[in-house]
N, CA, C and O atoms as CSV, one atom per row, in Angstrom:
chain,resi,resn,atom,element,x,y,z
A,1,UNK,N,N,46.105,25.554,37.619
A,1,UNK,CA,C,44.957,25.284,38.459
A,1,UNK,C,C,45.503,24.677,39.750
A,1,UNK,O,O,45.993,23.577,39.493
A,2,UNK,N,N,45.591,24.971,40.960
A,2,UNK,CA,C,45.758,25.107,42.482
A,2,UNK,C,C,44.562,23.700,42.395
A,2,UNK,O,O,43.495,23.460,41.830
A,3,UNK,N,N,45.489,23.032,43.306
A,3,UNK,CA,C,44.342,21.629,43.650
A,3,UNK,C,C,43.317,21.722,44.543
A,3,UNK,O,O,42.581,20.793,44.875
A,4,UNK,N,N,43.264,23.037,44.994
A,4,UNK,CA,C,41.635,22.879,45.796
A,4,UNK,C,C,40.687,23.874,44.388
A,4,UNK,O,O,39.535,24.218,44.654
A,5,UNK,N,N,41.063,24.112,43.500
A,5,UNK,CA,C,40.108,24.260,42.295
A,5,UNK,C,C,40.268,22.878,41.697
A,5,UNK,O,O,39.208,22.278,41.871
A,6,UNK,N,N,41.075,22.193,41.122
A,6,UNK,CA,C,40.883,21.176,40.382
A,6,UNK,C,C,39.713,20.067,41.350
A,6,UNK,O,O,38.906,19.390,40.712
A,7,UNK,N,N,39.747,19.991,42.955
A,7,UNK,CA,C,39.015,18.952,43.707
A,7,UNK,C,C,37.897,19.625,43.026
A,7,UNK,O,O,37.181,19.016,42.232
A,8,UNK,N,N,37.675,21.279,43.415
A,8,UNK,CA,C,36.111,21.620,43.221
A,8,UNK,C,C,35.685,21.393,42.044
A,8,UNK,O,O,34.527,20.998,42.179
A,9,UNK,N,N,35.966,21.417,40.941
A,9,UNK,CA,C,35.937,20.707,39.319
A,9,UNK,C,C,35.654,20.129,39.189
A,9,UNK,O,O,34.705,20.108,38.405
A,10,UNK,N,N,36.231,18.660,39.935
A,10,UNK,CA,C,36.176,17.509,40.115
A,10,UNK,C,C,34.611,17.026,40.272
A,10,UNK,O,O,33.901,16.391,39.492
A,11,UNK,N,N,34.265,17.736,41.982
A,11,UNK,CA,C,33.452,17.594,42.690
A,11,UNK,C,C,32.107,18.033,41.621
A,11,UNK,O,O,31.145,17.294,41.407
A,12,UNK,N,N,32.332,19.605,40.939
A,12,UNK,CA,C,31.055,19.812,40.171
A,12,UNK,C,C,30.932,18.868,39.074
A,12,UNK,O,O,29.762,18.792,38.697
A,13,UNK,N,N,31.604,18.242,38.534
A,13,UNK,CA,C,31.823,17.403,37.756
A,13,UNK,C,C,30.531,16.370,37.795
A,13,UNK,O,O,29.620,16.286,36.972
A,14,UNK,N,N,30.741,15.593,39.033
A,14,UNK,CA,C,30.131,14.238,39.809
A,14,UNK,C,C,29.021,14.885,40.172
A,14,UNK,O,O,27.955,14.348,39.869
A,15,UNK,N,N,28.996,16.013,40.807
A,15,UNK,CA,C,27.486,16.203,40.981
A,15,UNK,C,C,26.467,16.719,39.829
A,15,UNK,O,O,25.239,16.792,39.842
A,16,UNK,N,N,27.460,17.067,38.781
A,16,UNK,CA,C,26.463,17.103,37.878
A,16,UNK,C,C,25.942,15.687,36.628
A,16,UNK,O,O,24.918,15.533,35.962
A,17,UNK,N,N,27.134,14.916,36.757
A,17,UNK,CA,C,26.969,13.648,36.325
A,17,UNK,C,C,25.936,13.022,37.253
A,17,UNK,O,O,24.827,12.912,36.730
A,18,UNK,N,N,26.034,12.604,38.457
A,18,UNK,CA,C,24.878,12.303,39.361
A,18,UNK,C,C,23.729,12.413,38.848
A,18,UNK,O,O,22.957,11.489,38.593
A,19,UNK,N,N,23.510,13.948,38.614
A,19,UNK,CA,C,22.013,14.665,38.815
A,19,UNK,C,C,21.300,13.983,37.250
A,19,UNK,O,O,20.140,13.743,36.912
A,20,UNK,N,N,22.198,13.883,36.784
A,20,UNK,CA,C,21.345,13.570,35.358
A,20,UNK,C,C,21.316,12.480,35.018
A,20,UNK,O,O,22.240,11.803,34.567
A,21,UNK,N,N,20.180,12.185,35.212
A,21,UNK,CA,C,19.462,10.606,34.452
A,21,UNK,C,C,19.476,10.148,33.360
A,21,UNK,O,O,19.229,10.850,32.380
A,22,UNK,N,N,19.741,8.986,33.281
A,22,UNK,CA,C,19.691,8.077,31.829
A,22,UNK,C,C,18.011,8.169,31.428
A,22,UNK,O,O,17.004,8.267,32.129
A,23,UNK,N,N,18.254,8.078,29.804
A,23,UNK,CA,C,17.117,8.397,29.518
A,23,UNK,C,C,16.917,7.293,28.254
A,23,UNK,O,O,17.860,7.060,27.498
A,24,UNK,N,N,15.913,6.790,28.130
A,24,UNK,CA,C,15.983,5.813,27.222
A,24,UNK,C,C,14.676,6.015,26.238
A,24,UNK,O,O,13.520,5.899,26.643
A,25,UNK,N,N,14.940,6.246,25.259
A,25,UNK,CA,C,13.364,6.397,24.256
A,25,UNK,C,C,12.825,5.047,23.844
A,25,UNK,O,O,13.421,4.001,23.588
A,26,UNK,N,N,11.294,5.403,23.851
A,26,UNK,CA,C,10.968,4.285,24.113
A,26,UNK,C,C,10.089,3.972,22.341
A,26,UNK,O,O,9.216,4.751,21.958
A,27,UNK,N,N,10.411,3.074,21.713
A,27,UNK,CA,C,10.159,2.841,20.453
A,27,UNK,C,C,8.292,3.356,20.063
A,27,UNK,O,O,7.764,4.070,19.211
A,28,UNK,N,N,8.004,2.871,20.740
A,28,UNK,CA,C,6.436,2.745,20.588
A,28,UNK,C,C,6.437,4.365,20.934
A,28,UNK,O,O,6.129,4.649,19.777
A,29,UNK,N,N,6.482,4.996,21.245
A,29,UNK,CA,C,6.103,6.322,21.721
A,29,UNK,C,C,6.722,7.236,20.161
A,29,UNK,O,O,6.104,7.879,19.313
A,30,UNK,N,N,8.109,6.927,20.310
A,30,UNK,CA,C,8.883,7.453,19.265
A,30,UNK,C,C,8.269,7.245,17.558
A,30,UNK,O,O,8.201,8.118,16.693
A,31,UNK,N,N,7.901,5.884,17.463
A,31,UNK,CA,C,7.316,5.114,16.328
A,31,UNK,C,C,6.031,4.811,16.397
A,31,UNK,O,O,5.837,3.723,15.856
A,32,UNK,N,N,4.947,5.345,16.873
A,32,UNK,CA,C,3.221,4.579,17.256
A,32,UNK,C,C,2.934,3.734,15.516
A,32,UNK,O,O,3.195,4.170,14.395
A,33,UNK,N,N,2.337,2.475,15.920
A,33,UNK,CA,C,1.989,1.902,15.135
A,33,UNK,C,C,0.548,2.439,14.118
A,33,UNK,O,O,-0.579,2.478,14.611
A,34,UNK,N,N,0.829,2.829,12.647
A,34,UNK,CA,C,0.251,3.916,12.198
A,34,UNK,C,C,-0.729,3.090,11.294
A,34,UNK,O,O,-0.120,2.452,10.435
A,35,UNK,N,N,-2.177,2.929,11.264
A,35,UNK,CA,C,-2.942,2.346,11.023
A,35,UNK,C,C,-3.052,2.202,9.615
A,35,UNK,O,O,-2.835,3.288,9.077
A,36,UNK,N,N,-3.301,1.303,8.805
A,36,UNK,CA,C,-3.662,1.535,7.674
A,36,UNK,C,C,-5.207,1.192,6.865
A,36,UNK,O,O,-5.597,0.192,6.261
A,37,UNK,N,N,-5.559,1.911,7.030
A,37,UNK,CA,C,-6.869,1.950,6.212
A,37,UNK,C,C,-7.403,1.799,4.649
A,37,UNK,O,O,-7.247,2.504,3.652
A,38,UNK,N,N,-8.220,0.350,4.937
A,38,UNK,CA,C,-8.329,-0.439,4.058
A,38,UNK,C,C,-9.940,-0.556,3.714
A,38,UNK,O,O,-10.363,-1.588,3.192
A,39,UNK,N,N,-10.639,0.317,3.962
A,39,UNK,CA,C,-12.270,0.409,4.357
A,39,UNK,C,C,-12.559,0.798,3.146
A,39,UNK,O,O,-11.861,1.702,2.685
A,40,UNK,N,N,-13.530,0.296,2.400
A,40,UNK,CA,C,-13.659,1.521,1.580
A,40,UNK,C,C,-12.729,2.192,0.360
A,40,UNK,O,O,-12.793,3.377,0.035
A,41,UNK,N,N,-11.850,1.188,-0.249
A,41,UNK,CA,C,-10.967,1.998,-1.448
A,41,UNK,C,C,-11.800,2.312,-2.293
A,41,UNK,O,O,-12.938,1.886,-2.495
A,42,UNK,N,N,-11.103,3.205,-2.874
A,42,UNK,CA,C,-11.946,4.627,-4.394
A,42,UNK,C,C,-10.274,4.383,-5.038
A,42,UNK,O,O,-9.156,4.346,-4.524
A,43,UNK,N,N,-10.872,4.236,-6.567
A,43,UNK,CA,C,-10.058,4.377,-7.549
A,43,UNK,C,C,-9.501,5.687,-7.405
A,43,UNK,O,O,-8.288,5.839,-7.548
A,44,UNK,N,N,-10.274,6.674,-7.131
A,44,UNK,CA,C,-9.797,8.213,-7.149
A,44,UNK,C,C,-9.145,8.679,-6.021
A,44,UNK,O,O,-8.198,9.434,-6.237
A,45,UNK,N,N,-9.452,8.381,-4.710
A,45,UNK,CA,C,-9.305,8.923,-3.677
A,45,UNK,C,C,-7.768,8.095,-3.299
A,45,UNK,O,O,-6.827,8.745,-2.841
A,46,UNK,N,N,-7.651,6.454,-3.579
A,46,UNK,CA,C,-6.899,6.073,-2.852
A,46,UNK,C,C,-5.822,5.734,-3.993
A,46,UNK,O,O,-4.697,6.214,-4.134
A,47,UNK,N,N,-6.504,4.741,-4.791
A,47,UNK,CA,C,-5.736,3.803,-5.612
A,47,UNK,C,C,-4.657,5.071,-6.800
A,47,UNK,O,O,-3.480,5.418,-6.895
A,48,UNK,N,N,-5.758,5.319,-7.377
A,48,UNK,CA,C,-4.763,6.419,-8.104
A,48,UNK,C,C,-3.806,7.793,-8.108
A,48,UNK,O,O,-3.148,8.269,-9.034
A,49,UNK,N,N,-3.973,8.256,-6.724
A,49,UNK,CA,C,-2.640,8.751,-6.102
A,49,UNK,C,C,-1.628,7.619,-5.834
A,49,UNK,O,O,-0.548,8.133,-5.542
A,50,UNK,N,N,-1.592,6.818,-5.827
A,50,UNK,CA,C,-0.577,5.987,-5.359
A,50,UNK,C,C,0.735,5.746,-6.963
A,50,UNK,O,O,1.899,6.029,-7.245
A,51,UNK,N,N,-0.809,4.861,-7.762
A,51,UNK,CA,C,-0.483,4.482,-9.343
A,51,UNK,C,C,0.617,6.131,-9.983
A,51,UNK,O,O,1.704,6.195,-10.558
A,52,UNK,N,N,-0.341,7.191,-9.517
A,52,UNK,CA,C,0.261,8.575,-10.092
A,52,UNK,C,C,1.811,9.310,-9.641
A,52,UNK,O,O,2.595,9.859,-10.415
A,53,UNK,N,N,1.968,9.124,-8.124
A,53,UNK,CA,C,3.096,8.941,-7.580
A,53,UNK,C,C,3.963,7.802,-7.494
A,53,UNK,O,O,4.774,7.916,-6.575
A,54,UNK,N,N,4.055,6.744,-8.152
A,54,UNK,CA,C,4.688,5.804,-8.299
A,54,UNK,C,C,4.865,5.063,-9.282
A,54,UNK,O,O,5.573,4.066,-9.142
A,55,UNK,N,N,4.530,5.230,-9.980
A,55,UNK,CA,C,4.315,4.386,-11.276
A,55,UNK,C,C,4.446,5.134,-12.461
A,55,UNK,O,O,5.322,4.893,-13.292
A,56,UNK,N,N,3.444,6.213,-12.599
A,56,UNK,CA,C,3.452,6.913,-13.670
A,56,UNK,C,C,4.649,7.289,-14.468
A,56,UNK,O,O,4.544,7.176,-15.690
A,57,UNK,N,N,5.889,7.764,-13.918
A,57,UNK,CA,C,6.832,8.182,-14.556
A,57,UNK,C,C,6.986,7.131,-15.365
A,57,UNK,O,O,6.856,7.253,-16.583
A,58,UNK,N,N,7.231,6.175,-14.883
A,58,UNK,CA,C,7.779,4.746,-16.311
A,58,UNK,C,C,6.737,4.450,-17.179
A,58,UNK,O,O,6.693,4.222,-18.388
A,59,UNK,N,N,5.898,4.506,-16.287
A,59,UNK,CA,C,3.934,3.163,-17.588
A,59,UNK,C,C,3.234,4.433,-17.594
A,59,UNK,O,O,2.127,4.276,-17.078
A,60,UNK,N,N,3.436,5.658,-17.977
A,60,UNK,CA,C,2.436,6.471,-18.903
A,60,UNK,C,C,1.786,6.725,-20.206
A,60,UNK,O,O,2.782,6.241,-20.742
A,61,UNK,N,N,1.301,6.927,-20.855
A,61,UNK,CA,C,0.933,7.036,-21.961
A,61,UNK,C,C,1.863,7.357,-22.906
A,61,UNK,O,O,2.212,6.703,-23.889
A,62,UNK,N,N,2.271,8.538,-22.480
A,62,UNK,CA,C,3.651,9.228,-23.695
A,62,UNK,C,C,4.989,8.469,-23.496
A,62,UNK,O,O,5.859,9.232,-23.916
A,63,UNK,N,N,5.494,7.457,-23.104
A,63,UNK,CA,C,6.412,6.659,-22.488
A,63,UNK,C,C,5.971,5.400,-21.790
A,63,UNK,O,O,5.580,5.368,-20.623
A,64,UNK,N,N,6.051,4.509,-22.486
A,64,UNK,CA,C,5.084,3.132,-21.818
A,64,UNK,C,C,5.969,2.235,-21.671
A,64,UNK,O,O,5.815,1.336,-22.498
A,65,UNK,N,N,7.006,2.045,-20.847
A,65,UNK,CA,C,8.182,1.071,-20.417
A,65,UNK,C,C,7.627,-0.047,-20.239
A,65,UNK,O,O,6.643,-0.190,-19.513
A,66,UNK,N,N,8.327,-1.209,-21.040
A,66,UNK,CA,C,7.735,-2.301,-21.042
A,66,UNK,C,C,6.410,-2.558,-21.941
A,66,UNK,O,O,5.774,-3.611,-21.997
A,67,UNK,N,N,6.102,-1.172,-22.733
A,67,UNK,CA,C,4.730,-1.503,-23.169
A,67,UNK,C,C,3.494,-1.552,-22.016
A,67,UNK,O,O,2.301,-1.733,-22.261
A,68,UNK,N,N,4.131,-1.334,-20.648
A,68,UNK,CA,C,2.981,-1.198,-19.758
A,68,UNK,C,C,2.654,0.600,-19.489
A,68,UNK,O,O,3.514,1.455,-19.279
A,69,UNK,N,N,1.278,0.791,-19.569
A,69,UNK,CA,C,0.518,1.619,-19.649
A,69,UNK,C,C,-0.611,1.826,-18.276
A,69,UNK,O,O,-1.739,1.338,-18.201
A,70,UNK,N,N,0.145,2.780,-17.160
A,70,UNK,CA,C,-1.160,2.678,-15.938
A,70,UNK,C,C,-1.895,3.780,-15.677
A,70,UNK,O,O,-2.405,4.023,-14.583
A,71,UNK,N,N,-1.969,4.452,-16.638
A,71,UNK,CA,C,-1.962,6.091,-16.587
A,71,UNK,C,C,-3.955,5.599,-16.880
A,71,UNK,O,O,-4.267,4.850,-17.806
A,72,UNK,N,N,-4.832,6.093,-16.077
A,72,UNK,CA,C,-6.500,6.077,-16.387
A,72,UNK,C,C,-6.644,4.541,-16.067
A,72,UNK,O,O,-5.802,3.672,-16.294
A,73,UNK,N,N,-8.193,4.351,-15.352
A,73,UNK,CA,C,-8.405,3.409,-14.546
A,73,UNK,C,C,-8.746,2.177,-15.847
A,73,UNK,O,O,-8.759,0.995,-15.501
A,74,UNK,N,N,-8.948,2.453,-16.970
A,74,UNK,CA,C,-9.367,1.036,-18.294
A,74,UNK,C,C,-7.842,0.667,-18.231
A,74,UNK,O,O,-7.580,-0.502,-17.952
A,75,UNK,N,N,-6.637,1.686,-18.501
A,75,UNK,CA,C,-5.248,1.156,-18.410
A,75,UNK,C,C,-4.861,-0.129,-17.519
A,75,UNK,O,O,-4.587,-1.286,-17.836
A,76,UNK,N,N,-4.960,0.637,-16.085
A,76,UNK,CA,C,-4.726,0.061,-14.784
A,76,UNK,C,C,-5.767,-0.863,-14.872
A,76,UNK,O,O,-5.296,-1.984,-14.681
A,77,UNK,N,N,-7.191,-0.909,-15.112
A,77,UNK,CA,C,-7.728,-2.274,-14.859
A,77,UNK,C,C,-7.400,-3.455,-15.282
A,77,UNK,O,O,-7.620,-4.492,-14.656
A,78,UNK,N,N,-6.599,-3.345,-16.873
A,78,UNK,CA,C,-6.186,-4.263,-17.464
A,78,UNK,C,C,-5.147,-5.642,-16.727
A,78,UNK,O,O,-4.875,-6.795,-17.063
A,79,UNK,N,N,-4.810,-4.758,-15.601
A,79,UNK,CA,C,-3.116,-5.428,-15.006
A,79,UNK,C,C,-3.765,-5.949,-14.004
A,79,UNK,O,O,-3.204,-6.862,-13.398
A,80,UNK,N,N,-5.161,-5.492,-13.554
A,80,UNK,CA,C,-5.667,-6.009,-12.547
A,80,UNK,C,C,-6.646,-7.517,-12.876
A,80,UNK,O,O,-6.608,-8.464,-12.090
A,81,UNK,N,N,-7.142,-7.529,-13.621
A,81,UNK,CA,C,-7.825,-8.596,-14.271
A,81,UNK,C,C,-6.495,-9.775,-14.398
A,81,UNK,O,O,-6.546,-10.746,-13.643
A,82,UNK,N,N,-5.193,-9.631,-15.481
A,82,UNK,CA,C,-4.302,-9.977,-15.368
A,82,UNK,C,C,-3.516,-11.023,-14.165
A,82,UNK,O,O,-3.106,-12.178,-14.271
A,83,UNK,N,N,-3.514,-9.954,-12.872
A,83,UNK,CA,C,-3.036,-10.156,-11.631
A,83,UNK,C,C,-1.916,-9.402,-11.594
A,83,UNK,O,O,-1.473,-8.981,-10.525
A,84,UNK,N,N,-1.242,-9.112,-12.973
A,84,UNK,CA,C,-0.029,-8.638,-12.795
A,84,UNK,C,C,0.365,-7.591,-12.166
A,84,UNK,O,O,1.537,-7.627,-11.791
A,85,UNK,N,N,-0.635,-6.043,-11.767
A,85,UNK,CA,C,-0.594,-5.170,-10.963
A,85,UNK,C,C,-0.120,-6.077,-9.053
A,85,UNK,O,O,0.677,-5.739,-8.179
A,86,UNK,N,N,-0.915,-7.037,-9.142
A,86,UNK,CA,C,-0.786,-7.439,-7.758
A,86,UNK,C,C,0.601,-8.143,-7.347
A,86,UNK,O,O,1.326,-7.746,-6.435
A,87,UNK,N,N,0.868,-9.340,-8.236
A,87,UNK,CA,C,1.960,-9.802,-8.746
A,87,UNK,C,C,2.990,-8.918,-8.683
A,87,UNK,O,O,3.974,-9.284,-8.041
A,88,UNK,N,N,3.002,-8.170,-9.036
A,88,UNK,CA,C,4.360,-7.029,-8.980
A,88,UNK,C,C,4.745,-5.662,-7.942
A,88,UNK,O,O,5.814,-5.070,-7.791
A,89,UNK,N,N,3.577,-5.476,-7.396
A,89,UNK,CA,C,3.468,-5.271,-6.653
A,89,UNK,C,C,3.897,-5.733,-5.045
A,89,UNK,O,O,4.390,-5.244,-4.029
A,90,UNK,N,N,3.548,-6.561,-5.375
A,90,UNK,CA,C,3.614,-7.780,-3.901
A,90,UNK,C,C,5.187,-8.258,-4.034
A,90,UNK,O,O,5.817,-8.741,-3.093
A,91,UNK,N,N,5.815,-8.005,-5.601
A,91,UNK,CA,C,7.284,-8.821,-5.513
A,91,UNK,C,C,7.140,-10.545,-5.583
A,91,UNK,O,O,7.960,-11.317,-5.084
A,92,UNK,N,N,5.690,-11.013,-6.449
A,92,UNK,CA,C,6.058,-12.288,-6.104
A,92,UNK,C,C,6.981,-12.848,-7.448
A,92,UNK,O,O,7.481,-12.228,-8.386
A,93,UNK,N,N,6.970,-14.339,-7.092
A,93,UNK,CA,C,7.643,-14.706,-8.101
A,93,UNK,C,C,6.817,-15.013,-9.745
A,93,UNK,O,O,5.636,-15.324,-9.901
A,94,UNK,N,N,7.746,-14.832,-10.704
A,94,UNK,CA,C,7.143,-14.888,-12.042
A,94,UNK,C,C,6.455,-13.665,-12.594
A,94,UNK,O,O,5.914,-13.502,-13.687
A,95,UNK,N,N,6.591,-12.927,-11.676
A,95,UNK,CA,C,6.439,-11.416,-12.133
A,95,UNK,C,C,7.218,-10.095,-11.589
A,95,UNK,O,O,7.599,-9.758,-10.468
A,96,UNK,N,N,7.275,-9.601,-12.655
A,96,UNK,CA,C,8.443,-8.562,-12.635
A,96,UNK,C,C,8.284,-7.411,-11.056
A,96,UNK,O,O,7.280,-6.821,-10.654
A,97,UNK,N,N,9.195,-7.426,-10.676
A,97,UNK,CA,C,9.015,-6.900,-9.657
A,97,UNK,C,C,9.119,-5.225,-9.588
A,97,UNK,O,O,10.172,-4.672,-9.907
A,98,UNK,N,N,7.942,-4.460,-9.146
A,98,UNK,CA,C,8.163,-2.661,-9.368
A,98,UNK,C,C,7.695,-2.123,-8.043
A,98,UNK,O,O,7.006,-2.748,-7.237
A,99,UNK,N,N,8.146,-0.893,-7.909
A,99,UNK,CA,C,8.942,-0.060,-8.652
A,99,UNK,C,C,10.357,-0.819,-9.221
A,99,UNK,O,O,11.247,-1.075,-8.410
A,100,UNK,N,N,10.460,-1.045,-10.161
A,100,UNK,CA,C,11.631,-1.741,-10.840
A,100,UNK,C,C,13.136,-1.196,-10.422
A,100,UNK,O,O,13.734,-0.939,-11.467
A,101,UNK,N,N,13.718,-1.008,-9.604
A,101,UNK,CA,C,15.411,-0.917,-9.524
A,101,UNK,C,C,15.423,0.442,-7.937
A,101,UNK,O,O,16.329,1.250,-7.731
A,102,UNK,N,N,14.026,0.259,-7.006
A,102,UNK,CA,C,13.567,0.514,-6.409
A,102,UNK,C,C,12.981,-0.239,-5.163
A,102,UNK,O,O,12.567,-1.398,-5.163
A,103,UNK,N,N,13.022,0.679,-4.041
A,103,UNK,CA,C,12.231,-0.149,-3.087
A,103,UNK,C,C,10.835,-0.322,-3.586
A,103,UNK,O,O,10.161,0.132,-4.510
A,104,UNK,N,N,10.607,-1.502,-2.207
A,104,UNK,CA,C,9.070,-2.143,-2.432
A,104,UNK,C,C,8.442,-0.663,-1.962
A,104,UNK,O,O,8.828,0.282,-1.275
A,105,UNK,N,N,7.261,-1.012,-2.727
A,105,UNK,CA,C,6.159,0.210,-2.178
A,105,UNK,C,C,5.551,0.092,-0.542
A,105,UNK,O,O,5.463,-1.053,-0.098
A,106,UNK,N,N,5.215,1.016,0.183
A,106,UNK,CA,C,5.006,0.661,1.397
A,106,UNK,C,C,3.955,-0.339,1.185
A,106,UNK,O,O,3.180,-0.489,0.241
A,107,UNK,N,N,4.188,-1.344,2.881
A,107,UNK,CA,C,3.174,-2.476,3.218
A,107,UNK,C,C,2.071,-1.447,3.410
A,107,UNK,O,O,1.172,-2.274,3.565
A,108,UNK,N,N,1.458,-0.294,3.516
A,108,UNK,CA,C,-0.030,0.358,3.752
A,108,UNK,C,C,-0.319,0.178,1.972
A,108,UNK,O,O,-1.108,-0.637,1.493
A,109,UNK,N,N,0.639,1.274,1.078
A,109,UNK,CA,C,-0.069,1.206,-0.270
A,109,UNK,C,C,-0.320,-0.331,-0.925
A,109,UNK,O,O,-1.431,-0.570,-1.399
A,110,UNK,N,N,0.339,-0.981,-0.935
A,110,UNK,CA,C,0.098,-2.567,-0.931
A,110,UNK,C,C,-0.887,-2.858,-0.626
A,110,UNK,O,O,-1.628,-3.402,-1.444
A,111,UNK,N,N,-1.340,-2.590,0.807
A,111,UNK,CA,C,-2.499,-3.184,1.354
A,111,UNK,C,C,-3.780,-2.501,0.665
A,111,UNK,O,O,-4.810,-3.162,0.533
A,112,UNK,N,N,-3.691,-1.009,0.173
A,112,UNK,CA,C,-4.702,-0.492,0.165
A,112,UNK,C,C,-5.400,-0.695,-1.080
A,112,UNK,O,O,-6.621,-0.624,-1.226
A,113,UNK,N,N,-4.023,-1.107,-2.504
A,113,UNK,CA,C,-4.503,-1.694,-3.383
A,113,UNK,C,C,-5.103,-3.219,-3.638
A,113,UNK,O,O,-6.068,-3.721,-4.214
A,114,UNK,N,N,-4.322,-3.517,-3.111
A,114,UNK,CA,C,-4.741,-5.191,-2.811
A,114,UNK,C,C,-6.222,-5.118,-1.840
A,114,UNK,O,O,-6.888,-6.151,-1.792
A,115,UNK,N,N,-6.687,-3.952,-1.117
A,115,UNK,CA,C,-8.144,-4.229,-0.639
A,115,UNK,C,C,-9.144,-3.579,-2.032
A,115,UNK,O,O,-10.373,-3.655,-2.042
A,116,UNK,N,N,-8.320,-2.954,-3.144
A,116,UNK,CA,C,-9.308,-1.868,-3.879
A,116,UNK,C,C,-9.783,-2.942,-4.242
A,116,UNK,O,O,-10.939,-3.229,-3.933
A,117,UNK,N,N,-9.070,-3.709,-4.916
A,117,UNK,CA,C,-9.109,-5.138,-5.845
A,117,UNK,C,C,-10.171,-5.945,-5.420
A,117,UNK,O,O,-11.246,-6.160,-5.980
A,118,UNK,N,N,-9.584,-6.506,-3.995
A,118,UNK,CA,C,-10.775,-7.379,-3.583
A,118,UNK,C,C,-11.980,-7.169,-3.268
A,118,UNK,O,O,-12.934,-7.948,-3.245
A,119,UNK,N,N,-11.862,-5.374,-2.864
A,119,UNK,CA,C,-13.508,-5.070,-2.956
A,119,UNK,C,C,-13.826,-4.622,-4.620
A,119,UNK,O,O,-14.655,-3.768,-4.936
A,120,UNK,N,N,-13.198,-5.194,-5.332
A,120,UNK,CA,C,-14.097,-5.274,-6.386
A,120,UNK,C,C,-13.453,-4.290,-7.986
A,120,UNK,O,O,-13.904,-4.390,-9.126
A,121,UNK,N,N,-12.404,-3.481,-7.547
A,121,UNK,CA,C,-11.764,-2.466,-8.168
A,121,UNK,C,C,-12.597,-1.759,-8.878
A,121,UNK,O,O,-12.406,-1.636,-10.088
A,122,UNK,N,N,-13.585,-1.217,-8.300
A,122,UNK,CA,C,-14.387,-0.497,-8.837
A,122,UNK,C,C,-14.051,1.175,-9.211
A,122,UNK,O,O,-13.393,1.922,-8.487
A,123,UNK,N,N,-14.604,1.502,-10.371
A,123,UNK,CA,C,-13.986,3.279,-11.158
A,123,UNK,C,C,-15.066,4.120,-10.167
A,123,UNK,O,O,-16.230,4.451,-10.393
A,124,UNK,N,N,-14.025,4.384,-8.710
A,124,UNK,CA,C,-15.125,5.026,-8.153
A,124,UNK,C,C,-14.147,5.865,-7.430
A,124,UNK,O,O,-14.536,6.748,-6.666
């Protein structure tokens, strides 16, 4: 390469470094803060997709780990009367913490059970 190609190289080089802007992503745009809706829980609609995708494999009927059983809402109400659904859930102390050898369940499903409850945990 003859040094009046290597300058021009050079030169396209810088002007194309120049031309292009730093670009910075911006969290909130990338991540929008995603609401969780707590209005209104249904045993059917909210609470027990959650219990069914998360739970079920261990505390079902045909396999009851721990002797706990969450499979149908008389099951699951039992733990709720208890506290222990919430209790373990939440990770507090003096109760076993689940999904057991697993992350915590998201802060939305948390919330959404912990509102079924307080509005009343009604088989609805």
């Amino acid at each position: 390469m003859n040094l009046k190609s290597h300058h021009l190289w050079i030169a396209g080089m810088v002007l194309i470094l120049s031309l292009s802007k730093c670009y910075y992503d911006n969290e909130e745009d990338l991540y929008p803060v995603v609401e969780c809706n707590t209005t209104n829980m249904s045993y059917a609609n909210n609470v027990n997709p959650i219990i069914t995708n998360n739970c079920l494999s261990c505390h079902n009927a045909q396999f009851p780990q721990g002797g706990v059983v969450l499979e149908g809402y008389s099951n699951l109400h039992n733990f709720v009367i208890n506290g222990k659904l919430k209790g373990s859930i939440q990770h507090d102390s003096g109760f076993s913490p689940m999904p057991q050898g697993a992350a915590k369940l998201s802060s939305c499903f948390i919330q959404q059970i912990n509102a079924w409850i307080d509005q009343g945990a009604q088989n609805n």
